[in-house]
N, C-alpha and C positions, 0 to 999 in steps of 0.2 A: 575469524569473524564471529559475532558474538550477536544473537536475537534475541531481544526482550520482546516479547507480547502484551500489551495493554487493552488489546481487548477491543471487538468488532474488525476494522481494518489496520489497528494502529499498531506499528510496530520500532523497537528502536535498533539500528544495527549501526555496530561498533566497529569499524574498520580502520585501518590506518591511523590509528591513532585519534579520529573524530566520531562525534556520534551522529546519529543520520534521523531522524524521526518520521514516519511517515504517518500522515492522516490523522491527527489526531482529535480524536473525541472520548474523552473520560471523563470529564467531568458531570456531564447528562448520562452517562451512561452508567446507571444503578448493579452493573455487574461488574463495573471496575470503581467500585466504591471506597476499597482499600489502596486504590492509587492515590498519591500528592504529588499533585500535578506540580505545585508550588516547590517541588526538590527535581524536576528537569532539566537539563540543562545541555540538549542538544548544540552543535554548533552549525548543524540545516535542519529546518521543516520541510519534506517533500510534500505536496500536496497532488495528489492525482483529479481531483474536480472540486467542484464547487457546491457540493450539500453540504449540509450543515454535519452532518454524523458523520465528515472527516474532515471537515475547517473550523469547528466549536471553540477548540483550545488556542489553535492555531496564532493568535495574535497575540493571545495571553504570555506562551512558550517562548515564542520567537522576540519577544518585547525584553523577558525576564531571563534569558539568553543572551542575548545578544546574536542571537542565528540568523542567518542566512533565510529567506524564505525562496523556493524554486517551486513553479508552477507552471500551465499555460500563464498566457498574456493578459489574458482577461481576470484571470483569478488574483494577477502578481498586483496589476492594477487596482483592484479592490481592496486588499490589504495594506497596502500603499494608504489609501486612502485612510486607513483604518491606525496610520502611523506608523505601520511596519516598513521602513525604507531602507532596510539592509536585506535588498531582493536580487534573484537572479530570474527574469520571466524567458521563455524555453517556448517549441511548439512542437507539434506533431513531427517525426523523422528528424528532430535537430538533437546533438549531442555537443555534450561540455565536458571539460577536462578544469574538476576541483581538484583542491587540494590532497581529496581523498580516494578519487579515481574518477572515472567517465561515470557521463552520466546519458542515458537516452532515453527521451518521451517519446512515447510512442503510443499506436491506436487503442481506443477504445470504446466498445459500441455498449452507452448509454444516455444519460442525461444531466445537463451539470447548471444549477442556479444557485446564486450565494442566498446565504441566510435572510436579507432583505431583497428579495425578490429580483435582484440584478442578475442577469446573463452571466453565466460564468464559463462561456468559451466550450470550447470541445472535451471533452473527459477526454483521458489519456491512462497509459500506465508506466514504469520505468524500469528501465534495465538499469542496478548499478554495477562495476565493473571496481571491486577493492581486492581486499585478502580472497575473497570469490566472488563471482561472479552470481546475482539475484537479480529475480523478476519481481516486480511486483506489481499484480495487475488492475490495480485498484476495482473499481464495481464494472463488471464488462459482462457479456453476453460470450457466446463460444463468437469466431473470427476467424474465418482461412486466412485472414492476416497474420496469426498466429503461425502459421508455417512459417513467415521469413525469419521471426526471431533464430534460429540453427545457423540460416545464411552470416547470420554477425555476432553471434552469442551463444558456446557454449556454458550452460546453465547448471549450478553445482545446487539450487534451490530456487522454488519458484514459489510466492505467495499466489494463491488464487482463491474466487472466492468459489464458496460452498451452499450456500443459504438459499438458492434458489429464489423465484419470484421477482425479488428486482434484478436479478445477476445469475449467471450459470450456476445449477446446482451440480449434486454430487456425480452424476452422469455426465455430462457436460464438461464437468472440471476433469474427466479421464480423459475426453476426447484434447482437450486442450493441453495433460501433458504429453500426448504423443503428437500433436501439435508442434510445442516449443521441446521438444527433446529430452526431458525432464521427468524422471521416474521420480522425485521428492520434492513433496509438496505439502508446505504448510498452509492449513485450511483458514483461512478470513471471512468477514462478513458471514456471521453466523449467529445465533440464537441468542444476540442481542435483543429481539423484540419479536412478535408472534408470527409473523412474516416471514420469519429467516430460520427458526425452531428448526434443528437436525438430530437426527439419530445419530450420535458420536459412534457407535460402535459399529454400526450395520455401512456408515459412512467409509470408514477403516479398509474394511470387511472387502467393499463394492472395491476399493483403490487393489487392495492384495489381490481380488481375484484377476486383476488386469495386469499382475507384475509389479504394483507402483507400492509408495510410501505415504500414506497421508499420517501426516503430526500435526496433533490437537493439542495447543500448548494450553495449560490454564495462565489467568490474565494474572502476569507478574512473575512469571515462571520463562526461563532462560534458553538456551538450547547453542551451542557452538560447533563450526564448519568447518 
């Protein structure tokens, strides 16, 4: 399994033979300015909620793709709208079996509106299940719901985020991977904008002195499981 980083929550992972893309926003996002968006070519967009700084790209990808869009209900419907009609819409504890492995949405405690002010359903996060098995917990707060992911998912890599203020910071993201089981952890939602600004190394630092892993990929930069 193969992780590309693009930078805030978006990431593309290569399993089975398909590519997987998650949350994408790069094109607003001035630190992933050496990205072309217009050479992607995913064959799913996973979407974990409905802001803008992980559904930006999203219709653009998925259009010029030809991919799959999977989301809650409310967010698959929005896009839909939006001419994306090769969707898969999913809800909280339901899981699907694609082409490239299981797929489960699952909880997560934040906030979700599309880009024009529409409701965008409950935030969530995903477990995929391919070459390894990955978390990916889109913007969430820490959650004893987090303990059941072990009950159905041992976890070979977990994205969480780091950035603190909207979403657990770097404290919070220890307590969560003894939570989901997971001493390795690629850090997200980070120092994209003034809000989320992290000390990369003291970040590191804080995960090792707990036993764990935290990898800070730079946006474009690869890493394999």
């Amino acid at each position: 399994m193969k992780i590309t980083y693009y930078g805030h929550s978006c990431v593309a992972v290569e399993t089975q033979g398909k590519t997987i893309l998650f949350d994408p926003f790069i094109k607003h996002n001035p630190l992933a300015a050496h990205i072309d968006v217009a050479q992607l070519r995913p064959d799913y967009v996973l979407l974990t909620h409905g802001h803008a700084d992980h559904v930006a790209d999203a219709a653009e990808i998925a259009l010029q793709a030809d991919a799959t869009l999977v989301s809650n209900f409310e967010v698959v419907e929005w896009f839909a709208k939006q001419g994306v009609q090769k969707n898969h819409p999913m809800n909280h504890g339901g899981s699907w079996n694609f082409d490239f492995g299981k797929v489960k949405y699952v909880h997560a405690v934040h906030s979700s509106t599309l880009p024009d002010g529409s409701p965008g359903g409950n935030p969530g996060g995903f477990i995929l299940w391919g070459d390894k098995t990955i978390y990916h917990a889109g913007d969430t707060a820490l959650t004893l719901d987090m303990q059941l992911i072990p009950r159905f998912a041992q976890l070979d890599l977990a994205l969480l985020p780091i950035g603190d203020n909207f979403t657990m910071g770097v404290e919070d993201a220890i307590i969560a991977a003894d939570f989901i089981g997971c001493n390795k952890v690629l850090g997200i939602h980070y120092d994209t904008f003034g809000y989320i600004k992290i000390d990369p190394q003291a970040a590191k630092e804080a995960f090792a002195a707990k036993g764990k892993e935290l990898i800070l990929l730079h946006i474009g930069e690869s890493l394999s499981l």
